[in-house]
Each structure stands twice: as C-alpha cells, then as structure tokens.
N, CA, C and O atoms as a Tripos MOL2 file, in Angstrom:
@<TRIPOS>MOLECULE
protein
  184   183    46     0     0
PROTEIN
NO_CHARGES

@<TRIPOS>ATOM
      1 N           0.8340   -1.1960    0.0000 N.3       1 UNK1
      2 CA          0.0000    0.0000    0.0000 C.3       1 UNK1
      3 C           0.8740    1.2530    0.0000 C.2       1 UNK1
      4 O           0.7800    2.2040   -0.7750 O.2       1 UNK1
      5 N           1.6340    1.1090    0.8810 N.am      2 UNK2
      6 CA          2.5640    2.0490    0.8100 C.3       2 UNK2
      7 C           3.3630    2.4220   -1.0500 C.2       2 UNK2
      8 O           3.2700    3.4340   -1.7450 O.2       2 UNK2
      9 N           3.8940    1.4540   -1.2360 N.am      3 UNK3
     10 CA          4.7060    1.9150   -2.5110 C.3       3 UNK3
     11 C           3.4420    2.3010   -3.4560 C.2       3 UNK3
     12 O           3.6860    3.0640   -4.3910 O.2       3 UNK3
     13 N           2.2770    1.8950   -3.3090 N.am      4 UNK4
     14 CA          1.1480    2.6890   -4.3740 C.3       4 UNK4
     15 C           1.0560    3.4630   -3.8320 C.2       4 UNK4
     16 O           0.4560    4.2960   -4.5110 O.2       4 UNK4
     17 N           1.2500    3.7950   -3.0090 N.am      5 UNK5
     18 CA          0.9250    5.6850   -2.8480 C.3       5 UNK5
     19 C           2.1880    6.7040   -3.7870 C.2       5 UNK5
     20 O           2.1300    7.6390   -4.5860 O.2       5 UNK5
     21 N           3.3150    5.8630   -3.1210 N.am      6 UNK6
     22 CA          4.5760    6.5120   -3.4760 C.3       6 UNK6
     23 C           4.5660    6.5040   -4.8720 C.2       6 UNK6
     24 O           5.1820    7.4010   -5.4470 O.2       6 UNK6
     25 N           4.1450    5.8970   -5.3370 N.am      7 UNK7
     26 CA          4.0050    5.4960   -7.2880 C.3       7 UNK7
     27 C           3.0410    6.8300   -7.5870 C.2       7 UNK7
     28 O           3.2770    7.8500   -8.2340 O.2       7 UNK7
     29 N           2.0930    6.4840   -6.9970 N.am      8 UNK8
     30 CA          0.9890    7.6160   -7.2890 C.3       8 UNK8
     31 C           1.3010    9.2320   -6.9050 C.2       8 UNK8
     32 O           0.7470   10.1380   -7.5280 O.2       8 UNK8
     33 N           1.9720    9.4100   -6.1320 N.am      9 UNK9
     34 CA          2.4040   10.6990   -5.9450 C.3       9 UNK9
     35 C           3.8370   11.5670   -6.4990 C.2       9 UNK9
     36 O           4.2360   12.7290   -6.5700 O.2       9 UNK9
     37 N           4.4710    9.6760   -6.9490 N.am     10 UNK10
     38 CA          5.4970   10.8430   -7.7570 C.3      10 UNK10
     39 C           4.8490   11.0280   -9.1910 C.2      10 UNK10
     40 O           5.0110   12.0760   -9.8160 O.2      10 UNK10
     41 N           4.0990    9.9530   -9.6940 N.am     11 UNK11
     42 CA          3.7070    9.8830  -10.7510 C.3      11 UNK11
     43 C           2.4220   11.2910  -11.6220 C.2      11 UNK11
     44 O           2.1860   11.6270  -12.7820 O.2      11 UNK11
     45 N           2.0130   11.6300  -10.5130 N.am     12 UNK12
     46 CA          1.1350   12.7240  -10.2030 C.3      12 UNK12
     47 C           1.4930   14.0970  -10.0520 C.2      12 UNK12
     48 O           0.6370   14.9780  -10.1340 O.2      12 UNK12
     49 N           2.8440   14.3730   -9.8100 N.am     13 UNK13
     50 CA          3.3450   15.2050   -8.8500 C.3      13 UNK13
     51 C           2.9730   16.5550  -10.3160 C.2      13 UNK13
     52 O           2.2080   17.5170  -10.2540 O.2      13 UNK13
     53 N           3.7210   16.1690  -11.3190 N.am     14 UNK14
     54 CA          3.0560   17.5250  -12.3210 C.3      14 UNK14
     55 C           1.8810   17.9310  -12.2570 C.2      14 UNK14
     56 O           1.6840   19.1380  -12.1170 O.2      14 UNK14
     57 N           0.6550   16.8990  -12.3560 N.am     15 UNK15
     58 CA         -0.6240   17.7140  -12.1140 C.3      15 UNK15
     59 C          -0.6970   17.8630  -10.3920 C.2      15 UNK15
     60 O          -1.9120   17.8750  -10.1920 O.2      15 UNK15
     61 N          -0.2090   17.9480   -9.4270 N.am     16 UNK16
     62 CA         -0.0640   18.7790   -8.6720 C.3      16 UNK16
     63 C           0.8290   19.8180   -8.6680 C.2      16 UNK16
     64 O           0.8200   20.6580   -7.7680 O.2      16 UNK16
     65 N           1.5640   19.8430   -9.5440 N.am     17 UNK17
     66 CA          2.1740   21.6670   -9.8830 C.3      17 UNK17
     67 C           1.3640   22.5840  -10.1990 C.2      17 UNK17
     68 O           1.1310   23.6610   -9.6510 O.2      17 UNK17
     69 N           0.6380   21.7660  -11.7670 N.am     18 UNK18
     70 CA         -0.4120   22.3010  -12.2450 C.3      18 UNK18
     71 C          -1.7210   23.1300  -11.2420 C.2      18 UNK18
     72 O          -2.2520   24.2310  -11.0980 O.2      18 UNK18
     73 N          -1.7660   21.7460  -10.7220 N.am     19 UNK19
     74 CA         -3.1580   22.7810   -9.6290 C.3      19 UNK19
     75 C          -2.9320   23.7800   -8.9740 C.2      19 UNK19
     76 O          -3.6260   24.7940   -9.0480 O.2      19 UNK19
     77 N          -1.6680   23.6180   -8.0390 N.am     20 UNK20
     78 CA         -1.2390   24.5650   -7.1430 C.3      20 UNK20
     79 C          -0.7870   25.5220   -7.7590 C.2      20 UNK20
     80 O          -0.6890   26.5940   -7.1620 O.2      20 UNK20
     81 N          -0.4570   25.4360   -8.8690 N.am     21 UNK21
     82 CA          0.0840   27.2630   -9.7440 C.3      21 UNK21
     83 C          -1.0460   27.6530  -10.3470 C.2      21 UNK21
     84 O          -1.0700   28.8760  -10.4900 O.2      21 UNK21
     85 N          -2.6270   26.7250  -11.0330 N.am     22 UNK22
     86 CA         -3.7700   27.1230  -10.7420 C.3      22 UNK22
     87 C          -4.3420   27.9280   -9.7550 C.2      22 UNK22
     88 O          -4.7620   29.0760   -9.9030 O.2      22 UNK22
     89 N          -4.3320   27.2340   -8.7110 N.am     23 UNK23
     90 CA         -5.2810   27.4420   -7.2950 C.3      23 UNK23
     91 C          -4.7280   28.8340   -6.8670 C.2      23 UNK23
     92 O          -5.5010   29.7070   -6.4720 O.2      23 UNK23
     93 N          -3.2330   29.0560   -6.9570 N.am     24 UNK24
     94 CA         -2.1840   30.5150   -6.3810 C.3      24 UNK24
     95 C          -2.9820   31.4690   -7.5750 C.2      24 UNK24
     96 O          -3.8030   32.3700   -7.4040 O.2      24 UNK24
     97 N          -2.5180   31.0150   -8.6140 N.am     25 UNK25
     98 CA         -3.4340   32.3340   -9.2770 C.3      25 UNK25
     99 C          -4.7140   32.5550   -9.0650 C.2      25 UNK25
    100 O          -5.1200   33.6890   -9.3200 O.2      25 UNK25
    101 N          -5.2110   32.0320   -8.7970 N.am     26 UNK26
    102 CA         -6.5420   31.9480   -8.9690 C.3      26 UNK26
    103 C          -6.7980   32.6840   -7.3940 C.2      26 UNK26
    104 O          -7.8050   33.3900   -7.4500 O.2      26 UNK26
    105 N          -6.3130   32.6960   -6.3600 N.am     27 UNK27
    106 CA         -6.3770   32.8830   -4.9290 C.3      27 UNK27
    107 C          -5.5580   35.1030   -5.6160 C.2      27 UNK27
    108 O          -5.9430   36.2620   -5.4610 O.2      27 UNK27
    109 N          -4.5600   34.5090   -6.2010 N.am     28 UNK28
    110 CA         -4.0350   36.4060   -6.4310 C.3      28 UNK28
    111 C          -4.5060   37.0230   -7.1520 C.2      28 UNK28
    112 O          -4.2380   38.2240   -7.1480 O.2      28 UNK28
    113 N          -5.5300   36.4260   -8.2110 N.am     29 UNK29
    114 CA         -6.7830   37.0380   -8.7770 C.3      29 UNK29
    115 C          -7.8800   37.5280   -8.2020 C.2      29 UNK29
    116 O          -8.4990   38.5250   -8.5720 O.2      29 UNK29
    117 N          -8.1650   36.7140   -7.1450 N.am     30 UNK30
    118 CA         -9.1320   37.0250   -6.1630 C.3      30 UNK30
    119 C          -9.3100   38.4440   -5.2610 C.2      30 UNK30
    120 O         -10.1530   39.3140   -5.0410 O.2      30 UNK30
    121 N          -7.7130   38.0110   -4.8360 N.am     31 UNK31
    122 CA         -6.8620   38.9280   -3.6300 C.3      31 UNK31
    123 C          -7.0620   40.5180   -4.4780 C.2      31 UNK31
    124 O          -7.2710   41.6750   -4.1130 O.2      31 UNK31
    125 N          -6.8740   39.8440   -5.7320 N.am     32 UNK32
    126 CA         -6.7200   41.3040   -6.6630 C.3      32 UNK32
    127 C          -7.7020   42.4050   -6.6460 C.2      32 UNK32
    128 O          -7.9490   43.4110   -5.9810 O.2      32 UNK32
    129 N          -8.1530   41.7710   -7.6700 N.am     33 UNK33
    130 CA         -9.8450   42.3800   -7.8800 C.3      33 UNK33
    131 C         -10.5300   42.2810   -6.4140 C.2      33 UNK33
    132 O         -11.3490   43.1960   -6.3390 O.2      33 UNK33
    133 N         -10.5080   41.5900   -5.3350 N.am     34 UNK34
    134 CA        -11.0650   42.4720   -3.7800 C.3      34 UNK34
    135 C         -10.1420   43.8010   -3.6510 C.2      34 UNK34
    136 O         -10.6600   44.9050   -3.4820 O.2      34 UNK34
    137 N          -8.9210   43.6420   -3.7310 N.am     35 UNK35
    138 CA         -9.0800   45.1920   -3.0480 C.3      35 UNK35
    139 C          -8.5830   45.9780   -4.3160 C.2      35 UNK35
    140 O          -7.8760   46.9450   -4.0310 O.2      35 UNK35
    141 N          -8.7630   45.8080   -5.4030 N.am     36 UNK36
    142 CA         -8.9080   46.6300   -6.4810 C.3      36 UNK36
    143 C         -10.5620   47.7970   -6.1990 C.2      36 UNK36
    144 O         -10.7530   49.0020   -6.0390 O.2      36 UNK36
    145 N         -11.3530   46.6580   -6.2640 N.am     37 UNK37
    146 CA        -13.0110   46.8330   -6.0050 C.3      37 UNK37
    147 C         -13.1340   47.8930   -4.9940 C.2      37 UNK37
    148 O         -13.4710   49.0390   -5.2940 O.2      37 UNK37
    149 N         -12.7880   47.4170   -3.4830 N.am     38 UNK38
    150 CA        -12.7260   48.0840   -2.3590 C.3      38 UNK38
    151 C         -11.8700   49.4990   -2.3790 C.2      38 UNK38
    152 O         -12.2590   50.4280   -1.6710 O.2      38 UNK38
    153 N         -10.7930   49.6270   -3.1390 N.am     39 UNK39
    154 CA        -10.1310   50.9980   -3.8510 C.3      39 UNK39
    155 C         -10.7900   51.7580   -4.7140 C.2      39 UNK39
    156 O         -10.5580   52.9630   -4.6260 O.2      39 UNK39
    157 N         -11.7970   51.2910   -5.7940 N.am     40 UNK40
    158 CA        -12.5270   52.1750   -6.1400 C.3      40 UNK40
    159 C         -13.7390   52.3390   -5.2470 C.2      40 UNK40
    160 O         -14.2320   53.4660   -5.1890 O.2      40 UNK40
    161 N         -14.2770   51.3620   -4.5480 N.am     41 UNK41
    162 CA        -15.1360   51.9800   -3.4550 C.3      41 UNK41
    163 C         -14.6060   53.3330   -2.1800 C.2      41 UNK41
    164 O         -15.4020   54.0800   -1.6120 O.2      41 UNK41
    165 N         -13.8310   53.3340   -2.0820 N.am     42 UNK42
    166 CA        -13.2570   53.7340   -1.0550 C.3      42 UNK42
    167 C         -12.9740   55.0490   -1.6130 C.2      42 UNK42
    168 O         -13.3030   56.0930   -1.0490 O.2      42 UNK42
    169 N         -12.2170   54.9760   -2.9870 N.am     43 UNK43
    170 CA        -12.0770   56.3370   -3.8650 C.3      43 UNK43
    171 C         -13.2500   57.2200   -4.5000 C.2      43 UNK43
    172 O         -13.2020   58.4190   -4.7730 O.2      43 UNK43
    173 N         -14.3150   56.3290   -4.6680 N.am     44 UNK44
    174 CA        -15.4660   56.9050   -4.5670 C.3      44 UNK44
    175 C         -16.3440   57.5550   -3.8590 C.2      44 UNK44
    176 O         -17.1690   58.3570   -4.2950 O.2      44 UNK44
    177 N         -16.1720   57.1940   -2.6510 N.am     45 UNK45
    178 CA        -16.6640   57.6140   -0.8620 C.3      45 UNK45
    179 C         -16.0210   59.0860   -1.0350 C.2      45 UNK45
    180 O         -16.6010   60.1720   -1.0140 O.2      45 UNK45
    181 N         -14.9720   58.8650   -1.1690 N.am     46 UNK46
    182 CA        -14.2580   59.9350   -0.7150 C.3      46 UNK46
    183 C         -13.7760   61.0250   -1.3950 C.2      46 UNK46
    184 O         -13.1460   61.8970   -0.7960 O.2      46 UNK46
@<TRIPOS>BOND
     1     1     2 1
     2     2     3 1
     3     3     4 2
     4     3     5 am
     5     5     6 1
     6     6     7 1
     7     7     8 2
     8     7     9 am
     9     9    10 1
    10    10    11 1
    11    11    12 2
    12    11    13 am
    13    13    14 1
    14    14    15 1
    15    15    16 2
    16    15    17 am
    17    17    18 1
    18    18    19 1
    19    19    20 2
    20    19    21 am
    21    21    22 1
    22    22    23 1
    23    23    24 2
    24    23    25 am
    25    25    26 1
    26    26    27 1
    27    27    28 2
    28    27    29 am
    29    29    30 1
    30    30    31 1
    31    31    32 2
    32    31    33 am
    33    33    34 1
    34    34    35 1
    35    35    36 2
    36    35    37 am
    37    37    38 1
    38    38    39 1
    39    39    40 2
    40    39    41 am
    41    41    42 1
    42    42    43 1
    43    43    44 2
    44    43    45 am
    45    45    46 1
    46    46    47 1
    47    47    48 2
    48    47    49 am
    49    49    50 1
    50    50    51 1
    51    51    52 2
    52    51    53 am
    53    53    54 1
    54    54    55 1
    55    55    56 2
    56    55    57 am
    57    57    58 1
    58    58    59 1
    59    59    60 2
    60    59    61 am
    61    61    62 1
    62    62    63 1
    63    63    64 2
    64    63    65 am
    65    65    66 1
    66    66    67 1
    67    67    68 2
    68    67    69 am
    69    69    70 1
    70    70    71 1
    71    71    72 2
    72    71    73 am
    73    73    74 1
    74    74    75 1
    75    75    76 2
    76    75    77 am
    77    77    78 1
    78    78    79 1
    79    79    80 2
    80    79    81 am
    81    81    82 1
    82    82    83 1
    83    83    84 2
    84    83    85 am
    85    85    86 1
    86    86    87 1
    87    87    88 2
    88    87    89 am
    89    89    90 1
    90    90    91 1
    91    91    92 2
    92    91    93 am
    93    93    94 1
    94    94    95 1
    95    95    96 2
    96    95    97 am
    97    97    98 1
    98    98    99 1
    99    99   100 2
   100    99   101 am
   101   101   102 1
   102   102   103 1
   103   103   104 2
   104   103   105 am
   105   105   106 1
   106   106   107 1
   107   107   108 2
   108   107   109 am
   109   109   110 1
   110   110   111 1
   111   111   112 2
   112   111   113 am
   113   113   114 1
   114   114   115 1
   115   115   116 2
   116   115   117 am
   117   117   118 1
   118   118   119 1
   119   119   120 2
   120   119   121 am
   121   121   122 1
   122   122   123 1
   123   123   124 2
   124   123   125 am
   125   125   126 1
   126   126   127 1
   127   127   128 2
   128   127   129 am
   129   129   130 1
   130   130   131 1
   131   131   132 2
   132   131   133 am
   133   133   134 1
   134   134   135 1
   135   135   136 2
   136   135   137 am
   137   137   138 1
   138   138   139 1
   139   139   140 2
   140   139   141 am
   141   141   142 1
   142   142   143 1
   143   143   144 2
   144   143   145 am
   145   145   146 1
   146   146   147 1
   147   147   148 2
   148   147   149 am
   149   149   150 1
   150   150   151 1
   151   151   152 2
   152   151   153 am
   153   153   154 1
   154   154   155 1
   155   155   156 2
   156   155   157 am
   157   157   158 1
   158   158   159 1
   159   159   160 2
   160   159   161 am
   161   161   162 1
   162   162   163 1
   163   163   164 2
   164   163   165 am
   165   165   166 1
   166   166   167 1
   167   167   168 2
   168   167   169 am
   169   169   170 1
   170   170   171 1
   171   171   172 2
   172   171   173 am
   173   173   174 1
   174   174   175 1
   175   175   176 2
   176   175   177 am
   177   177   178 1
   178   178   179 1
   179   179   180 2
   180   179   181 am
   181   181   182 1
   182   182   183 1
   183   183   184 2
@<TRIPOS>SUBSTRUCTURE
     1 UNK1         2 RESIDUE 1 A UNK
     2 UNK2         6 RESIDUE 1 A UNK
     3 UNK3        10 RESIDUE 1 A UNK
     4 UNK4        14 RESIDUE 1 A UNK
     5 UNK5        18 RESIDUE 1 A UNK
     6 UNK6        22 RESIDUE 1 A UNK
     7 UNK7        26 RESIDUE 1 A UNK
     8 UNK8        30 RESIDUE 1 A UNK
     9 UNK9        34 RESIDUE 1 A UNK
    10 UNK10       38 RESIDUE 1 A UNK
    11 UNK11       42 RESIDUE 1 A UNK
    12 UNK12       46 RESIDUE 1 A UNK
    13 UNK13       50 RESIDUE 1 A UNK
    14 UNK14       54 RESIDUE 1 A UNK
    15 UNK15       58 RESIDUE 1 A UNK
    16 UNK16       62 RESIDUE 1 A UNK
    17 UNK17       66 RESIDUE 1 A UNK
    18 UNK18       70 RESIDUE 1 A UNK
    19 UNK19       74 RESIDUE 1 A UNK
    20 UNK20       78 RESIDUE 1 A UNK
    21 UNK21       82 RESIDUE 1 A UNK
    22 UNK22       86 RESIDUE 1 A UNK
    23 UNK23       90 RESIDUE 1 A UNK
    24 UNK24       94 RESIDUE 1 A UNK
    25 UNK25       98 RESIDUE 1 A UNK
    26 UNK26      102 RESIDUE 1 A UNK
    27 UNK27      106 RESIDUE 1 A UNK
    28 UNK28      110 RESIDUE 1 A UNK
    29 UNK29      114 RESIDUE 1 A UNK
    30 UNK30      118 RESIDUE 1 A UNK
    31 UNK31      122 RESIDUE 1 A UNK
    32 UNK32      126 RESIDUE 1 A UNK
    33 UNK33      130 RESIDUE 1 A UNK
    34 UNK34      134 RESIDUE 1 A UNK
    35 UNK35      138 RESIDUE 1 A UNK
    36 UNK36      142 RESIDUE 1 A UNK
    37 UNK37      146 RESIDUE 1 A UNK
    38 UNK38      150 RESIDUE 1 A UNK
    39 UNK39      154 RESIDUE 1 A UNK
    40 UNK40      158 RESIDUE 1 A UNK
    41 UNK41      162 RESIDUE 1 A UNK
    42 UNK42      166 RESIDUE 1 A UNK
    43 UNK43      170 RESIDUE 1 A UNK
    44 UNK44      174 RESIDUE 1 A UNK
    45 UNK45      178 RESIDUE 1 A UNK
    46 UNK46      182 RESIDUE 1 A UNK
C-alpha cells in the first residue's frame, strides 16, 4: 500500500504543480480584484 501511494504521488506530482500554480493564481486574482473593487469603493466615498 505504501509503494502505491509513493508510485501515485510521484507519478502525479506535475498535475499537482499544475493545480497549485492554478489554485495561487486563482487565490491572487481574487486577492486582486477584492481590493482593487474596495479601492474604487473607497475612492469613490471619498
């Protein structure tokens, strides 16, 4: 059981690059456009 994991996770390991340099952008896209949004709110207030 063990060495199928180990098979499976090195074997895998690119589409876990893939996701995680997905998921990061996707999280600093987010990050973005919130306080992009909240900057023109805020610039608008004021």
């Amino acid at each position: 059981m063990i060495i199928y994991s180990d098979y499976l996770s090195v074997e895998h390991r690119p589409v876990y690059a893939v996701m995680w340099t997905l998921s990061g952008g996707a999280v600093t896209t987010v990050v973005f456009l919130s306080v992009y949004e909240l900057g023109l709110l805020y610039r608008g207030v004021g």
